[in-house]
NUKETI-635843 format. One record per residue (C-alpha): x, y, z; residue number from 1. Coordinates in pm, 1 decimal. Each point is the difference from the previous one (the first is absolute). Last residue first. Layout:
BEGIN
<<X,Y,Z>,NUM>
...
This chain:
BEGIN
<<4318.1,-4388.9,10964.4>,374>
<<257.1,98.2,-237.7>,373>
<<-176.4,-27.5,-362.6>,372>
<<185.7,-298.1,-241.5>,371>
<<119.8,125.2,-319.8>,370>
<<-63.9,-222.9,-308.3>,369>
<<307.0,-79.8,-198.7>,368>
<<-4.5,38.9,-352.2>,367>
<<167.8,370.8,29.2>,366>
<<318.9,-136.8,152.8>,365>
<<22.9,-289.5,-247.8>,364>
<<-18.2,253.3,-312.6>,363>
<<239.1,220.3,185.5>,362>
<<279.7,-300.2,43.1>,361>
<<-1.5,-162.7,-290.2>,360>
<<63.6,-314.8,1.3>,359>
<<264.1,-222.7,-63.4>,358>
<<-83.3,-376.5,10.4>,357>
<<287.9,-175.6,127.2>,356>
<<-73.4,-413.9,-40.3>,355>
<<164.1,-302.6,131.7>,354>
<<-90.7,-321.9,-86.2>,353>
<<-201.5,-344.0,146.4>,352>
<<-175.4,21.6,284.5>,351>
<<-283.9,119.2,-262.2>,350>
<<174.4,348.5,-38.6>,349>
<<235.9,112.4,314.6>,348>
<<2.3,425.6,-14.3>,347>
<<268.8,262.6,33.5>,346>
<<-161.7,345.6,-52.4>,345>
<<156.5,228.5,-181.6>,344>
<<-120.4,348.0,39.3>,343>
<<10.4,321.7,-195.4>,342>
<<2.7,387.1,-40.9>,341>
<<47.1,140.3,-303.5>,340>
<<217.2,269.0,-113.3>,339>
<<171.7,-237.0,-253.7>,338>
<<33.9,-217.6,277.8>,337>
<<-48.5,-13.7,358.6>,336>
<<70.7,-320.2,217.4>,335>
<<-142.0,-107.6,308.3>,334>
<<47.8,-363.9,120.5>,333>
<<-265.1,-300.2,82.8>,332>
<<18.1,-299.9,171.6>,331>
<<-182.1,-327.9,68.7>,330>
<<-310.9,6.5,-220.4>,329>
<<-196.8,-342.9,-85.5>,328>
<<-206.3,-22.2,-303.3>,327>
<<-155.0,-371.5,-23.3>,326>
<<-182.8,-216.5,-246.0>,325>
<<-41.3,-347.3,221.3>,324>
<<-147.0,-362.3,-94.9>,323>
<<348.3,-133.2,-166.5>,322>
<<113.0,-83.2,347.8>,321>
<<393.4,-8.4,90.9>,320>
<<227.9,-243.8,-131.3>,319>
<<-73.8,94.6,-380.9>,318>
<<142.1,376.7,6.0>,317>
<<-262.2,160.1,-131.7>,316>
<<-32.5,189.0,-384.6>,315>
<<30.6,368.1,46.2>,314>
<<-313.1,219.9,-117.5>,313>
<<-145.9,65.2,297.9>,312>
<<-32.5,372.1,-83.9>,311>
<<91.7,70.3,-296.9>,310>
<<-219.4,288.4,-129.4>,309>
<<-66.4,202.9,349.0>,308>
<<-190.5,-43.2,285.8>,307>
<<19.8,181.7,349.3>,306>
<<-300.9,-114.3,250.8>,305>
<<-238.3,233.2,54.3>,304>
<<-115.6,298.0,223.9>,303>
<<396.1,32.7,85.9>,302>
<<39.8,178.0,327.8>,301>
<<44.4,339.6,175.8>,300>
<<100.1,156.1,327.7>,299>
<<52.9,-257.5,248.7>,298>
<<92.8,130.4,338.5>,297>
<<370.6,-27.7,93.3>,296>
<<-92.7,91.6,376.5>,295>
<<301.9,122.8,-5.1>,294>
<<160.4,162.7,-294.0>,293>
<<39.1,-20.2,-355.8>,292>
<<-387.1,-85.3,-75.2>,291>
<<-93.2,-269.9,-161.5>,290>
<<-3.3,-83.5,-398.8>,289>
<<-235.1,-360.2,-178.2>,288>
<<89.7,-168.2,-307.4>,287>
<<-164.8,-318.1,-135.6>,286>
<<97.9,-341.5,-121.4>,285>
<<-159.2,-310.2,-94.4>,284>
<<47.2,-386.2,64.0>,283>
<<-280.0,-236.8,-242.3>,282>
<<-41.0,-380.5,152.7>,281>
<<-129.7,-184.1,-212.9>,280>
<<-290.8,-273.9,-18.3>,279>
<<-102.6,49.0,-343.8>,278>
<<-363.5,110.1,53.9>,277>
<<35.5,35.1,372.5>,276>
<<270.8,322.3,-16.5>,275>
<<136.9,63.6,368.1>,274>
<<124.5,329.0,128.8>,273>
<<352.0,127.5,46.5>,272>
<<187.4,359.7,159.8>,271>
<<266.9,184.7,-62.7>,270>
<<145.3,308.0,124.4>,269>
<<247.7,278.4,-113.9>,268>
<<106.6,273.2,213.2>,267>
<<44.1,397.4,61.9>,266>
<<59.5,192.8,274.8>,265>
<<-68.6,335.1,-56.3>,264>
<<199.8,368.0,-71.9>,263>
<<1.4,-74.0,-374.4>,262>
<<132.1,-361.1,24.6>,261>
<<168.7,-90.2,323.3>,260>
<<42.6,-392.7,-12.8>,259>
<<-247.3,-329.3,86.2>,258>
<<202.3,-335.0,4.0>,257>
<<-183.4,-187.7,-286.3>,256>
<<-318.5,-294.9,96.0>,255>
<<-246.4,-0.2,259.8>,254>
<<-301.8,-128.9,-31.3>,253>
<<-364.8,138.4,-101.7>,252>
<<-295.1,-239.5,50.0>,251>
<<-144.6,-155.5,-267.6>,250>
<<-115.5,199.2,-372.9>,249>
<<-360.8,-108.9,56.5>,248>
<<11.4,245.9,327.1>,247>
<<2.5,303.1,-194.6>,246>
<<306.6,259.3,7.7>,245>
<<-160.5,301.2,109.4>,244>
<<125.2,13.4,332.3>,243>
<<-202.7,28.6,326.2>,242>
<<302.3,54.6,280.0>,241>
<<78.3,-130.0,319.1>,240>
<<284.4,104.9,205.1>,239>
<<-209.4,265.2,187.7>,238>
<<227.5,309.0,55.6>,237>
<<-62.3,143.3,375.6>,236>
<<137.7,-386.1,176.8>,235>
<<323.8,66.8,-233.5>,234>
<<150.5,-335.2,86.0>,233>
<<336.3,-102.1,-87.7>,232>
<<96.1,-354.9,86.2>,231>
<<419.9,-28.2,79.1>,230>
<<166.9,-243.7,-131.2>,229>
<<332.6,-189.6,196.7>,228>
<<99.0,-319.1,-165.3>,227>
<<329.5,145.8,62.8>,226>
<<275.0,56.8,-277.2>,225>
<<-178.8,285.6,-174.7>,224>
<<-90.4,172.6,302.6>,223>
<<-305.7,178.7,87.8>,222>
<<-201.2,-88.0,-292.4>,221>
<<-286.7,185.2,-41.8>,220>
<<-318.2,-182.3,-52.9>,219>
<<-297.1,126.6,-187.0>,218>
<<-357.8,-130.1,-65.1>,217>
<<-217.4,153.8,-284.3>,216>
<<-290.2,-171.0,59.1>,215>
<<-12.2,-88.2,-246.1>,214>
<<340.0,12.5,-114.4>,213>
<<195.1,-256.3,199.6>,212>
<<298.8,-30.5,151.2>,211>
<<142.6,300.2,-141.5>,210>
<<351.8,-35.0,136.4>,209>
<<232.9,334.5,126.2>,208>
<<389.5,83.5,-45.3>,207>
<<93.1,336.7,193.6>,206>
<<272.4,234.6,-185.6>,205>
<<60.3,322.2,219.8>,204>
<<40.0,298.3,-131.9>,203>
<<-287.0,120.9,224.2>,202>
<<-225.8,-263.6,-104.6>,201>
<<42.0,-155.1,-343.6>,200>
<<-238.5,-337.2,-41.0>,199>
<<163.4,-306.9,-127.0>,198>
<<-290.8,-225.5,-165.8>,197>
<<-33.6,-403.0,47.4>,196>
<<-270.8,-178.1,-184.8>,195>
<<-76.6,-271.3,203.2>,194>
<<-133.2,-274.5,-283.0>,193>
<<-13.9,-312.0,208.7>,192>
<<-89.7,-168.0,305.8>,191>
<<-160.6,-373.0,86.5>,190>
<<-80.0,-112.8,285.6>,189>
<<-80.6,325.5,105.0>,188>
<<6.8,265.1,349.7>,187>
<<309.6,-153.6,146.8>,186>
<<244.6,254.2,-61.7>,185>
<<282.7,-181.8,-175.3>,184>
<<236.3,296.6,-164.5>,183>
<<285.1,-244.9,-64.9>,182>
<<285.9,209.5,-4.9>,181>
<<324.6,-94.4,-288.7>,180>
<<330.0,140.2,50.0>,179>
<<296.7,118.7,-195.0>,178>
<<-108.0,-164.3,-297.9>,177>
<<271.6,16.2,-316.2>,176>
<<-169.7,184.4,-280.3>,175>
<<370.8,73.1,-93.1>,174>
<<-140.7,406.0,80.3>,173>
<<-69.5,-137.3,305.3>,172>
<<-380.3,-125.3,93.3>,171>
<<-220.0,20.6,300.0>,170>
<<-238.5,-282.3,-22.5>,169>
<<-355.7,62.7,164.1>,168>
<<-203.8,-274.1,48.3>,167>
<<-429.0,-65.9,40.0>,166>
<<-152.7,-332.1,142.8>,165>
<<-125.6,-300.5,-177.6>,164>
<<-207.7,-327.4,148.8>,163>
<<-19.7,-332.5,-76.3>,162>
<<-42.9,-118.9,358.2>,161>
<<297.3,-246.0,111.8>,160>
<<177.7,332.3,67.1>,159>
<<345.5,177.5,-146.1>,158>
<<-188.6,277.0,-164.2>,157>
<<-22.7,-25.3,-423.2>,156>
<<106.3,347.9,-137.6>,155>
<<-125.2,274.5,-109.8>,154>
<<177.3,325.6,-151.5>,153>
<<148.8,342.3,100.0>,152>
<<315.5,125.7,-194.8>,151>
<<247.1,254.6,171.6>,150>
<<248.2,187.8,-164.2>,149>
<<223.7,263.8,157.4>,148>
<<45.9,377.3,-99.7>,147>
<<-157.6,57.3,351.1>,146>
<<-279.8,-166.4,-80.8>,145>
<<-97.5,-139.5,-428.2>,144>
<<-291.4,-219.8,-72.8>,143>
<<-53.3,-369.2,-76.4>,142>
<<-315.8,-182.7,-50.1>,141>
<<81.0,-334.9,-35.9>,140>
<<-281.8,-309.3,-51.4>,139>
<<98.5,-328.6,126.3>,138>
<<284.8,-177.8,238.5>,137>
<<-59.1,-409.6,32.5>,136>
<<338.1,-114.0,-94.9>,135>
<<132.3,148.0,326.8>,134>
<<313.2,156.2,160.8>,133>
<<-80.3,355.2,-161.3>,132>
<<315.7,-66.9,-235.2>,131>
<<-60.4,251.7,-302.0>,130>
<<-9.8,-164.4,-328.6>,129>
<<245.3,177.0,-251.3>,128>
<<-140.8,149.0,-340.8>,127>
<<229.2,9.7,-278.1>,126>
<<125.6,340.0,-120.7>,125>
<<-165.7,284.9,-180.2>,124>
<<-359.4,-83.8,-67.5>,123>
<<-154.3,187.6,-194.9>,122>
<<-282.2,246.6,142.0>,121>
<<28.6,272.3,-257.1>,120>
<<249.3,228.5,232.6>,119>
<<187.3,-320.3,84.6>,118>
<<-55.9,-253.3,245.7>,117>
<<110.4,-164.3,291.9>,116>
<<-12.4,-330.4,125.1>,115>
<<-176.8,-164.0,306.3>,114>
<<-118.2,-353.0,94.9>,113>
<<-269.8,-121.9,250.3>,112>
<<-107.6,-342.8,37.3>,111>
<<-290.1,-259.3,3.1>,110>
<<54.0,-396.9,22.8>,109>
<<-298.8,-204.7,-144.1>,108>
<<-212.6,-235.9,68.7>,107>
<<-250.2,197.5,299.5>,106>
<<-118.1,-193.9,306.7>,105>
<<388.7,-11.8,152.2>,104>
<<67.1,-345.8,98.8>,103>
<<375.9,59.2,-105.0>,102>
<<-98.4,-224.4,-288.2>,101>
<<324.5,29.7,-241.7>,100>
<<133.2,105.1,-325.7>,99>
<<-245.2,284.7,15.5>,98>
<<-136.0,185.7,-292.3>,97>
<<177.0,331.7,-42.3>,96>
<<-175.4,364.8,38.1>,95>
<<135.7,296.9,-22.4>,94>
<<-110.6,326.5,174.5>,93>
<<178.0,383.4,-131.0>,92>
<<222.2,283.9,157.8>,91>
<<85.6,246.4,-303.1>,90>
<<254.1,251.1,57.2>,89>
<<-46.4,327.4,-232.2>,88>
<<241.1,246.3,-93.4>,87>
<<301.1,-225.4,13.3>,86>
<<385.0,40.5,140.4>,85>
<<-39.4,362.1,94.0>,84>
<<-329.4,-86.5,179.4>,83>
<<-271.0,-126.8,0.0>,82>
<<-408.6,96.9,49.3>,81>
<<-205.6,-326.1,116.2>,80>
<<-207.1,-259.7,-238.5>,79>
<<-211.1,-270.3,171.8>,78>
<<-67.3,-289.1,-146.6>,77>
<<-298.9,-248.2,-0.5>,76>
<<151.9,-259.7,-293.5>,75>
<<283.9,-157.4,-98.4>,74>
<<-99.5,-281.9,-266.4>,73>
<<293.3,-106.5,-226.8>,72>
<<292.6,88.3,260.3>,71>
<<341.5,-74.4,-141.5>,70>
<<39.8,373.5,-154.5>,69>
<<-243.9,231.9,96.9>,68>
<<-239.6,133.4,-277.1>,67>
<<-232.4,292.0,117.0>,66>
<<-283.5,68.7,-177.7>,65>
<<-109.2,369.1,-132.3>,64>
<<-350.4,153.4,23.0>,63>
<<-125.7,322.7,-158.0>,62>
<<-211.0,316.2,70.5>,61>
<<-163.3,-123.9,276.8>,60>
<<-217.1,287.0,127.0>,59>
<<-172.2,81.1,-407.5>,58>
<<-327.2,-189.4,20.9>,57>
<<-83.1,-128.5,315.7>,56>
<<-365.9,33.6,-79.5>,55>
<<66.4,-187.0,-348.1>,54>
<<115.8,-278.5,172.6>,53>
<<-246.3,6.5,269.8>,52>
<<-302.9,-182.8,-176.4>,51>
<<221.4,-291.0,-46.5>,50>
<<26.9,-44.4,380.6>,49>
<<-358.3,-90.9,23.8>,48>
<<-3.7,-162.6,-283.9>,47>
<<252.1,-243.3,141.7>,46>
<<304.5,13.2,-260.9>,45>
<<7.0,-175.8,-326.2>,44>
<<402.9,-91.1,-51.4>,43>
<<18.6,-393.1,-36.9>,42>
<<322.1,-16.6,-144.7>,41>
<<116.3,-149.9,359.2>,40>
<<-278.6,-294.7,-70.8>,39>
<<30.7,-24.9,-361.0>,38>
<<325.1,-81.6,20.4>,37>
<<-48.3,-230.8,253.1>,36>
<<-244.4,-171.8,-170.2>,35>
<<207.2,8.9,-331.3>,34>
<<299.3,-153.7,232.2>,33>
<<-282.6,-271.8,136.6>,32>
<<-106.5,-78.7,-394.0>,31>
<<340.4,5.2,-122.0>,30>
<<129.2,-260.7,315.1>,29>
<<-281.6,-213.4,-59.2>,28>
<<82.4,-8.8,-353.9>,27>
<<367.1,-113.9,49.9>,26>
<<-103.6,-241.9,251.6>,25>
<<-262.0,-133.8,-213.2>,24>
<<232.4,-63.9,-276.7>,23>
<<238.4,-135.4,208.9>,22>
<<-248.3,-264.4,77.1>,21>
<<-117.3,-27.7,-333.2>,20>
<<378.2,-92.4,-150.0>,19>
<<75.3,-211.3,311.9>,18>
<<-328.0,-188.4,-137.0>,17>
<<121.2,23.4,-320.6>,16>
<<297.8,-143.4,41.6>,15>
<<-99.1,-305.0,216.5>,14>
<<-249.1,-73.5,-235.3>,13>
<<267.8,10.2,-265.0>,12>
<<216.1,-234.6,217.0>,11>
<<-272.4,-272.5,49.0>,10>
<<-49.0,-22.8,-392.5>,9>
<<310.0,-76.0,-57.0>,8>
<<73.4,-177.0,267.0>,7>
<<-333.7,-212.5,-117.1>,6>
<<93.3,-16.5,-322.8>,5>
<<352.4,-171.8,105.8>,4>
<<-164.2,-223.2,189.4>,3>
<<-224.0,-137.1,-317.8>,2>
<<300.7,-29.1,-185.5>,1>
């Protein structure tokens, strides 16, 4: 009798303590989701950025997200003009958590897909991953030569020294790559966001890099299949400039392939600064034009970062860090509608979606402050 009390008894405390500690799993996992909730609901902007959104009042006149099919979190993409099968191609990053250590210092696998899309930025077909011979390729920016598609990105350089170099993939219209060039000059460790640029001389077509903006330092490239670029220097045109946009913004990087807009070169930058208080890092973009010929002098830039009602508003894909709001632009197109002139502008939100903001064209134009030849 007196055993069978103390199963008894034994096997209740044995329920409720598998009762309590399922109960504090369940809870746990509540409180962190609510955290987490909290965190990427979590919308209260910098002040000093908050004070811009009524500033920027009326350039973006709407955003749209891009859904592609098998891909949660694509992110940093570059849209391009199409063609009779799509109006817009879409090259985009991915990122997948490794099934191995391939004693590489970061823990995931990056890639870069492509799929077209519709008039309203649908996507049309399923994306296809384009075979650069590495699972460490990052950040497309694709623009159109010859009626052929290239896409410039980073990628990891075969070295015992972590170290990245820029690539240029020409494409078929299969998004097959003819041929890849590894454009390793020796000048950084580390190299990203060349924004390349195809300037018309003469009828002919002749595909450039901004390696950096300021100064603003151009390389031609002499062949596409070569790692063959060519420094231009314009000794009676200091490359230097004093631009308005201030210093506690960061330093301005590249970021969409720059195009002909109203007789100038025009492209899309970002740039990042550091937040103490909650230990963020905020990415913001800006806007600067050049001129159409040599020595492509700059001709105007954004005073201020662009803001606009949901920015940063995309929850973060959980393998990468929760501490970053970020606005990334890879690509922009022209359209006009409705007797209005506008742009699209491909941008990566929080490494984690893919935005188009449309803008309007004349209200960006006139926000940008012009920059006096010297």
């Amino acid at each position: 009798m007196v055993m069978k009390r103390f199963f008894l008894f034994f096997t209740i405390f044995l329920c409720l303590g598998a009762l309590i500690f399922l109960g504090k799993i369940i809870f746990n996992k509540k409180i962190r989701k609510k955290h987490e909730e909290r965190f990427f609901s979590f919308r209260e902007l910098p002040p000093n950025l908050k004070d811009l959104k009524q500033k920027n009042r009326g350039i973006v006149l709407k955003t749209t997200k891009v859904e592609i099919r098998g891909i949660d979190y694509p992110y940093n993409a570059s849209i391009v003009e199409g063609d009779h099968s799509s109006p817009y191609y879409l090259f985009f990053r991915y990122d997948l958590l490794k099934e191995n250590n391939d004693n590489c210092r970061v823990s995931f696998n990056t890639y870069i897909g492509v799929v077209g899309l519709d008039e309203n930025f649908h996507a049309i077909d399923d994306y296809k991953t384009l075979d650069t011979q590495s699972m460490h390729s990052e950040d497309p920016k694709a623009f159109r030569l010859h009626d052929a598609y290239f896409v410039t990105y980073n990628d990891l350089s075969p070295s015992s020294v972590y170290s990245r170099t820029i690539r240029l993939a020409k494409l078929d219209r299969e998004w097959n790559v003819e041929y890849i060039t590894n454009y390793d000059q020796h000048i950084s460790l580390i190299e990203k966001n060349w924004i390349p640029f195809v300037y018309e001389k003469n009828s002919l077509s002749l595909p450039h890099f901004i390696y950096q903006m300021n100064p603003h330092k151009i390389l031609e490239i002499v062949d596409t299949r070569k790692n063959d670029l060519h420094h231009l220097i314009f000794p009676d045109c200091p490359p230097l400039i004093n631009p308005t946009w201030e210093k506690r913004w960061g330093r301005f990087s590249g970021g969409t392939p720059a195009k002909i807009v109203d007789g100038q070169y025009l492209s899309f930058f970002h740039s990042f600064f550091y937040q103490k208080r909650t230990k963020t890092f905020w990415y913001v973009m800006g806007a600067y034009t050049f001129e159409p010929n040599p020595p492509f002098r700059i001709t105007a830039i954004s005073e201020v970062p662009l803001i606009y009602s949901d920015i940063y508003n995309t929850r973060g894909n959980p393998i990468l860090t929760k501490k970053l709001r970020c606005i990334y632009p890879s690509g922009f197109v022209l359209e006009k509608k409705d007797g209005r002139d506008l742009l699209h502008v491909s941008c990566g939100e929080n490494d984690s979606a893919v935005k188009i903001l449309t803008i309007d064209k004349k209200k960006l134009l006139e926000s940008l402050k012009p920059i006096s030849a010297p």
